[in-house]
C-alpha positions as CSV (number, residue, x, y, z in Angstrom):
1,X,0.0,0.0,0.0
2,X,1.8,2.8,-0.8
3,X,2.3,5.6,1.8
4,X,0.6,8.9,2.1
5,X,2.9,12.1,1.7
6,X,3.9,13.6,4.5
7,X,6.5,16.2,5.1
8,X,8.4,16.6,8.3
9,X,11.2,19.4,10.1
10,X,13.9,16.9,11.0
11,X,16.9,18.3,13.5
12,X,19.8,17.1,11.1
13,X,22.7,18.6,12.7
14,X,22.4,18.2,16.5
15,X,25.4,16.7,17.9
16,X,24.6,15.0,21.2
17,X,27.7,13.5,23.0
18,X,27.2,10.2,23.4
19,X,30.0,8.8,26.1
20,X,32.2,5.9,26.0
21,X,32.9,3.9,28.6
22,X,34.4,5.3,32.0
23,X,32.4,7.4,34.3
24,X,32.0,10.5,32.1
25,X,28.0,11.7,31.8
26,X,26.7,13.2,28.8
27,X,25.5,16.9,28.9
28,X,21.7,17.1,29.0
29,X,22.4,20.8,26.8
30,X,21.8,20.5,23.4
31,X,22.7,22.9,20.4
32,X,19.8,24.4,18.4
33,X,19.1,22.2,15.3
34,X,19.1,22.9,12.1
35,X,15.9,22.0,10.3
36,X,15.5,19.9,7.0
37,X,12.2,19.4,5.4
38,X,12.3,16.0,4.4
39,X,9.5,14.0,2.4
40,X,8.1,10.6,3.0
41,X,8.5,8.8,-0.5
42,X,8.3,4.8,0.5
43,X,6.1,2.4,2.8
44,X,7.9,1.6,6.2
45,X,10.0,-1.6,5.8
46,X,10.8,-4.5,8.1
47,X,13.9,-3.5,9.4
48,X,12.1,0.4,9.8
49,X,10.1,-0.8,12.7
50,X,12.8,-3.0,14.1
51,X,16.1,-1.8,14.3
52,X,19.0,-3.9,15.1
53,X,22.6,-1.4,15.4
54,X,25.5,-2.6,13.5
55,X,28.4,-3.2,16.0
56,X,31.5,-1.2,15.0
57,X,29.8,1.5,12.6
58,X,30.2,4.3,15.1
59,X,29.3,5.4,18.3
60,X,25.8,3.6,20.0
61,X,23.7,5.7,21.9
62,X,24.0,5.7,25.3
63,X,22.4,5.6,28.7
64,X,22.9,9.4,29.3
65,X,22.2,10.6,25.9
66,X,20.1,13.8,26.1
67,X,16.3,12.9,25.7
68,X,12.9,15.0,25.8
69,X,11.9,17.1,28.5
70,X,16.0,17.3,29.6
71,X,16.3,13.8,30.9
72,X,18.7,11.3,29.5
73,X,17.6,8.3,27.3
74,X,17.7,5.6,30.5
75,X,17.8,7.5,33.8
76,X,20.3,6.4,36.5
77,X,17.4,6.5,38.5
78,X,15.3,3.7,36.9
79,X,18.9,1.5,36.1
80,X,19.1,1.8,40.1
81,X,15.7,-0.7,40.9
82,X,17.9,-3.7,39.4
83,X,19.4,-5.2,42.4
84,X,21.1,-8.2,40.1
85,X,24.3,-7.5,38.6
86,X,23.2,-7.2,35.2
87,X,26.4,-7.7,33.3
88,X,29.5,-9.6,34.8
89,X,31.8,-8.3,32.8
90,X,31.2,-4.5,34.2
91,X,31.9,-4.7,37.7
92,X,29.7,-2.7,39.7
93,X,26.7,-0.8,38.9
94,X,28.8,2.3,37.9
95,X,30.7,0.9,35.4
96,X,27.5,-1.1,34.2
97,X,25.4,1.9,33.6
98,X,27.9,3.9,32.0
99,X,28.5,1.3,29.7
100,X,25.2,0.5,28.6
101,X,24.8,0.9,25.0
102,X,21.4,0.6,22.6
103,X,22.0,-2.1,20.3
104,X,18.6,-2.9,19.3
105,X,15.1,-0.4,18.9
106,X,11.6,-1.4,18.5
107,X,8.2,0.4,17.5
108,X,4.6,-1.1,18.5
109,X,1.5,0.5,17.9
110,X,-0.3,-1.8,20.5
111,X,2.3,-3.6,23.3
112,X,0.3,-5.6,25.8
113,X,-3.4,-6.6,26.7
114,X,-6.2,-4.8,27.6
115,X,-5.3,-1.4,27.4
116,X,-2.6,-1.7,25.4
117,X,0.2,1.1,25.1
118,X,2.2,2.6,22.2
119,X,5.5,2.2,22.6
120,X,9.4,2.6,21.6
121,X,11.1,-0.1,23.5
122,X,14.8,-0.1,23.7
123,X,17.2,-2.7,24.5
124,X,20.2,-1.9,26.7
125,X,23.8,-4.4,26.3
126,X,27.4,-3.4,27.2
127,X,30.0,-3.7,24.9
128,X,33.9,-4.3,24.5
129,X,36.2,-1.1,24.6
130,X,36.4,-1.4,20.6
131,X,33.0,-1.2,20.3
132,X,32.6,-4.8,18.2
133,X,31.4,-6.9,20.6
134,X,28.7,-6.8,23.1
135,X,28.2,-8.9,26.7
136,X,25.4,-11.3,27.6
137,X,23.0,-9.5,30.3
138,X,20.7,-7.0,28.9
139,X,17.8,-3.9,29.9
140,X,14.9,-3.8,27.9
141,X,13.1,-0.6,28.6
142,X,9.9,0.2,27.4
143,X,8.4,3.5,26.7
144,X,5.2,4.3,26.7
145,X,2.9,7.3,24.4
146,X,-0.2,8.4,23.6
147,X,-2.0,7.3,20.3
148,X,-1.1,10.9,19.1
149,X,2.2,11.1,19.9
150,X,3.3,7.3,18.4
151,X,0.9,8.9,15.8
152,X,3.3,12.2,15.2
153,X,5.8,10.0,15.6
154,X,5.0,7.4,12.8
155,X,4.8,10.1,10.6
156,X,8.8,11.5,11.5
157,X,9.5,8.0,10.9
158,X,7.9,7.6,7.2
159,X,9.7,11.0,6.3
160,X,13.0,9.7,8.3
161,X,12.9,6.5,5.9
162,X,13.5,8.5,2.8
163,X,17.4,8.8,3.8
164,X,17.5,4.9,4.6
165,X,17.1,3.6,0.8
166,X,19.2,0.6,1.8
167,X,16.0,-0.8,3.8
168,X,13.7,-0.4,1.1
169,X,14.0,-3.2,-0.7
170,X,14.8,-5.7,2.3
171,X,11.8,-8.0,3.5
172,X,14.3,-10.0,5.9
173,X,14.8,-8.3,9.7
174,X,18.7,-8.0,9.8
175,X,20.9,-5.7,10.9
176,X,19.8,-2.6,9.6
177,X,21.3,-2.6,6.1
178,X,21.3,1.7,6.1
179,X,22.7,2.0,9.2
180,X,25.4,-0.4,8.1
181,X,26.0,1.2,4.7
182,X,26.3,4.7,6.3
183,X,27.4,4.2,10.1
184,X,25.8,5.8,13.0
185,X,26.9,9.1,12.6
186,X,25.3,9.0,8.7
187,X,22.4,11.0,8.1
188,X,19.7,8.3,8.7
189,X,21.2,7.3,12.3
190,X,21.3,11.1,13.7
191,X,17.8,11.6,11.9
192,X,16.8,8.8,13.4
193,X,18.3,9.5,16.8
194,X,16.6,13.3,16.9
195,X,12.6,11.2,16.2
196,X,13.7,9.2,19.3
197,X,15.3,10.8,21.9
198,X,12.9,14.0,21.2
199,X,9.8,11.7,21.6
200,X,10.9,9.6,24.6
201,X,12.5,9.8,27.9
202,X,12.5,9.2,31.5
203,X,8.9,10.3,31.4
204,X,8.2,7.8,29.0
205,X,9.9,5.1,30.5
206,X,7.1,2.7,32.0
207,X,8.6,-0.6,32.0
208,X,11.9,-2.2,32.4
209,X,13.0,-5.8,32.4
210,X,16.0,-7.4,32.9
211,X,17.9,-10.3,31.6
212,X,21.3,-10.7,34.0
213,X,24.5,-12.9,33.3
214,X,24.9,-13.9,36.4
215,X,28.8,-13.7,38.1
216,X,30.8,-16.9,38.2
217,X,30.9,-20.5,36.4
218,X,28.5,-21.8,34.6
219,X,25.2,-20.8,32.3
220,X,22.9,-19.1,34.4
221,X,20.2,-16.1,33.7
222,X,17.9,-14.4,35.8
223,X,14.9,-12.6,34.6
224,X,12.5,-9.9,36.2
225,X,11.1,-6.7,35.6
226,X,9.1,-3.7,37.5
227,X,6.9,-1.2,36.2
228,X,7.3,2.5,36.8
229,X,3.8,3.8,35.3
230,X,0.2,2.6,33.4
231,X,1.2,-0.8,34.6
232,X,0.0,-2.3,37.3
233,X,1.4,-3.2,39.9
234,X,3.6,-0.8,40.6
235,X,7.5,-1.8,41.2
236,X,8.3,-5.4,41.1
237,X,5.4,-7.5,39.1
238,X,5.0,-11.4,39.4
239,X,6.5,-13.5,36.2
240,X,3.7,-14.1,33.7
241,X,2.5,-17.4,33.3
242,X,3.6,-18.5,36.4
243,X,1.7,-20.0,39.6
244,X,2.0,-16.9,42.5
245,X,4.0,-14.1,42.9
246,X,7.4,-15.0,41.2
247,X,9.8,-11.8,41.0
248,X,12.8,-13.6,39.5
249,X,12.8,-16.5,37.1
250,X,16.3,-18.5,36.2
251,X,17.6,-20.3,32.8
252,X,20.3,-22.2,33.0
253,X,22.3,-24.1,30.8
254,X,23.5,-27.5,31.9
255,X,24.9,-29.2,29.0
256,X,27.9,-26.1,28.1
257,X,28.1,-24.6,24.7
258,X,28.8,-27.8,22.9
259,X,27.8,-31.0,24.7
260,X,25.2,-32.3,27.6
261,X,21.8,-33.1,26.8
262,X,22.4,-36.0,24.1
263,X,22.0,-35.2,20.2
264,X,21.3,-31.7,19.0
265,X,20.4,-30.0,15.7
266,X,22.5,-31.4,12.9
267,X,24.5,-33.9,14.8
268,X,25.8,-30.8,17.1
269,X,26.1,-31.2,20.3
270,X,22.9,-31.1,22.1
271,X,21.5,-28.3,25.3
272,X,20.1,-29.3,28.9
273,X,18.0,-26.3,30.6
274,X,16.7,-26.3,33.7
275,X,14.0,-23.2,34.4
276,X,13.0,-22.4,38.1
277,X,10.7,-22.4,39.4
278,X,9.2,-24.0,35.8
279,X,8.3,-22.6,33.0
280,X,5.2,-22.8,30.7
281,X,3.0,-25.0,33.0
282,X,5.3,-28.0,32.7
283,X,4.5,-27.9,28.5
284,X,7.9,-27.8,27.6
285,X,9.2,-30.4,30.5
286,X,9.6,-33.0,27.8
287,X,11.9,-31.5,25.8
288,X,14.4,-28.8,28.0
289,X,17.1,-31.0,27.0
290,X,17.7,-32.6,23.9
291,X,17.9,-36.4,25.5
292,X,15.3,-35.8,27.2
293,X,13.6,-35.1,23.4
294,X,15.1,-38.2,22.1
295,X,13.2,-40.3,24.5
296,X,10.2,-38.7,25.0
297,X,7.1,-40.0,22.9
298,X,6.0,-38.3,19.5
299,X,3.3,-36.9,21.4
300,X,4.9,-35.4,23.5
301,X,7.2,-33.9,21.3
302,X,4.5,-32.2,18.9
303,X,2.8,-31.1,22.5
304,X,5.9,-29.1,23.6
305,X,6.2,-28.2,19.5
306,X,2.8,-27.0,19.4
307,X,3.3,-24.8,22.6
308,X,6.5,-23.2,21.1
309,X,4.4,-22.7,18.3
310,X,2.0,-20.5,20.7
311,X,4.8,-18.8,22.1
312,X,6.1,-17.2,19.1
313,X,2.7,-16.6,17.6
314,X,2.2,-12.7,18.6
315,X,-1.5,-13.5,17.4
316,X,-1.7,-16.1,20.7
317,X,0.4,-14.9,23.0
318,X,2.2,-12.1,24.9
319,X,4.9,-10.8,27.5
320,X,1.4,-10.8,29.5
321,X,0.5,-14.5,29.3
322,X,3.8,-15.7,28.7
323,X,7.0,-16.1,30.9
324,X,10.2,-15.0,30.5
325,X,11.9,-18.0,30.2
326,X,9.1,-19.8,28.0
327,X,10.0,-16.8,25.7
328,X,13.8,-16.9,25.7
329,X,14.8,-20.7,24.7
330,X,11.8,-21.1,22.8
331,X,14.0,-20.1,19.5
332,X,16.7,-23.0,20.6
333,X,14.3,-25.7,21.7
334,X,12.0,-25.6,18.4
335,X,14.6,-25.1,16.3
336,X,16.3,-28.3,18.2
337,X,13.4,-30.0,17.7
338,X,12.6,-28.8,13.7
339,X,16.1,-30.3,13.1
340,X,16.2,-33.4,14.7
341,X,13.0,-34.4,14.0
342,X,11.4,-32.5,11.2
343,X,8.4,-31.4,13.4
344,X,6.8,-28.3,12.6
345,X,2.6,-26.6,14.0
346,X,-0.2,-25.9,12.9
347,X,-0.5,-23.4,15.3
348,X,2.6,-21.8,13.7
349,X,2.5,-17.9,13.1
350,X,1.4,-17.4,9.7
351,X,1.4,-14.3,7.5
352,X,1.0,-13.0,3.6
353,X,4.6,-12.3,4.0
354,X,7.0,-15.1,5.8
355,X,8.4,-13.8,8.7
356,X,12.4,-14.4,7.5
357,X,15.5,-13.4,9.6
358,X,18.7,-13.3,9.9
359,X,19.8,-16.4,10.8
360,X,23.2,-16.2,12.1
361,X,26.3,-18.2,13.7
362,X,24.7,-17.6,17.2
363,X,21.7,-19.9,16.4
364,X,23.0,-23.0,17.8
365,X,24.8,-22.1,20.7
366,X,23.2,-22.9,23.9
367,X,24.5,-20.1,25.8
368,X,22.7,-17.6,23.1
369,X,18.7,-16.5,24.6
370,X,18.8,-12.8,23.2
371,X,15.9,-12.4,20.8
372,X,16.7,-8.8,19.4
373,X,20.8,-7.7,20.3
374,X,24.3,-9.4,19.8
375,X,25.8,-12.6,21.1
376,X,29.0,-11.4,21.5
377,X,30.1,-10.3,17.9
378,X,27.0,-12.3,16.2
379,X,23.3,-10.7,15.4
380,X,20.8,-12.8,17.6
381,X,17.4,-12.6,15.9
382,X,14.5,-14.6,17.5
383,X,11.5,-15.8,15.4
384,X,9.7,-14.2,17.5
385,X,10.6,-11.3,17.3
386,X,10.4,-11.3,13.6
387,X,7.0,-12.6,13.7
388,X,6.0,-9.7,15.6
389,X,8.0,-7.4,13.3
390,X,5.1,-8.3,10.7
391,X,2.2,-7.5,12.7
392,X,3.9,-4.1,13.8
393,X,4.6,-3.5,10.1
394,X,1.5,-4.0,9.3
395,X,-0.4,-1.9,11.4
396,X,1.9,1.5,11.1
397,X,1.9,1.2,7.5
């Protein structure tokens, strides 16, 4: 469908500092922009909606940049209600929240239930001192508006795309091929910095969850969350999906990167997870190893495939009905068991257009759970999360 004309003042000059490491805090002052009337001329495109940042391409944005109403992108503040050491390699919360980069952007017309909430949800990973790598732990910080501000702000976006030509064309969610072709600091990335951090900001911000690497030996992840506003309750909110009032869920990974758990995808060594205190109603109990798998029944198998199936399926389910866990080795398990043995649902999203990503070197590693960010130098991409790059598309088109 092709995309009404709209024309839009974008700030195409402002140069925020964005700091790098160490303990330095970016000024909340900004210089006065200079205004470019840019045209929308295409229909958003996959990787418009969702944006994955190319590692190494230039500067990420950071906790501290400058956001609207004078408060920086993530406040200190909010960072400060995680009591889990997020990210082991960044000892201590200083050197954590300085260090916190965006690596991946999202933008929903409708996140959640009944209400549900326009959003721009951000996710939060450190990286390496070069910049080329990130560390396992992550922030996902959601960002609520009105239906006339994401409104306003779909329409900065449309005009925005007109200087990301490189995304036109591509129907697979990747990394995004125009921020890749012309860096960060290219004329797409600071227009698309200015439609963001002058539409959200700590006022915004009305979730957060957490995914922590936790400190020492061994594959082990703790998930949680708390809300700061619209969502109820306030502050720490119980695990969906789960039986009582379960603040923390852990993953972990038994098997290693390579072996445990009997055969895996392709002959590769196969995974063993453990989720406490469960995960899914018992649904996936069957098959949270791979030898456990191998000698389960066929029916049980297409049972736990079918409630994979559900999990990704954004027409089914949602962070609401849906724990974290359930959520986070659902792209391993099925794609385990689609390998092994050739098992596909029914209840399978389905769209006009296939829901294709970036399937990269981090697929079969057990240690990888990101659905939208970077497993240490390799794009993690979830079916989920492409499957729910669709149905956004979709709508804000």
């Amino acid at each position: 469908m092709k995309t009404p004309s709209h024309t839009l003042l974008v700030a195409s000059v402002v140069a925020f500092a964005v700091g790098c490491g160490g303990g330095s805090t970016a000024s909340t002052s900004a210089t006065a922009p200079t205004a470019t009337a840019l045209q929308a001329t295409r229909s958003l495109a996959t990787n418009d909606v969702s944006v994955l940042f190319p590692l190494g391409k230039g500067d990420l944005w950071s906790a501290t940049t400058p956001a609207r109403g004078g408060t920086t992108l993530f406040p200190r503040s909010a960072f400060d209600l995680i009591t889990l050491p997020v990210i082991r390699e960044l000892q201590g919360p200083n050197a954590t929240y300085n260090g916190l980069r965006v690596v991946s952007m999202r933008f929903d017309p409708c996140f959640g239930g009944t209400p549900c909430y326009p959003q721009i949800r951000l996710v939060f990973q450190g990286l390496n001192d070069a910049g080329t790598s990130a560390f396992d732990g992550a922030i996902h910080a959601l960002y609520n508006l009105s239906a006339d501000e994401f409104q306003a702000m779909t329409v900065r976006l449309k005009a925005v795309a007109s200087l990301a030509p490189e995304n036109a064309a591509v129907t697979r969610l990747e990394v995004s091929p125009s921020l890749l072709a012309q860096g960060m600091s290219g004329a797409y990335g600071v227009a698309l910095r200015d439609v963001v951090t002058q539409t959200i900001g700590g006022a915004q911000l009305a979730k957060v969850t957490f995914m922590t690497r936790a400190q020492g030996g061994g594959a082990r992840w703790d998930f949680g969350g708390f809300n700061l506003r619209d969502f109820q309750p306030a502050g720490g909110f119980g695990i969906a999906g789960l039986d009582g009032n379960v603040l923390v869920q852990t993953v972990r990974e038994n098997g290693g990167r390579g072996g445990g758990g009997g055969q895996g995808p392709g002959g590769a060594g196969g995974y063993a997870y453990t989720v406490a205190p469960g995960t899914l109603h018992g649904q996936l109990n069957a098959v949270l190893s791979s030898g456990a798998a191998l000698a389960a029944t066929a029916s049980e198998r297409q049972a736990a495939m079918d409630a994979l199936a559900r999990v990704e399926n954004p027409l089914v389910e949602s962070p609401d009905t849906v724990d974290c866990g359930a959520c986070h080795v659902a792209n391993r398990i099925r794609g385990g068991l689609q390998a092994t043995f050739s098992l596909s649902s029914a209840l399978a999203y389905a769209s006009t257009a296939e829901a294709t990503r970036l399937i990269g070197g981090a697929e079969r590693d057990n240690d990888n759970l990101r659905a939208f960010g970077y497993f240490d130098a390799q794009p993690a991409i979830a079916q989920r999360t492409a499957n729910e790059t669709l149905k956004v598309l979709a709508a804000m088109r």
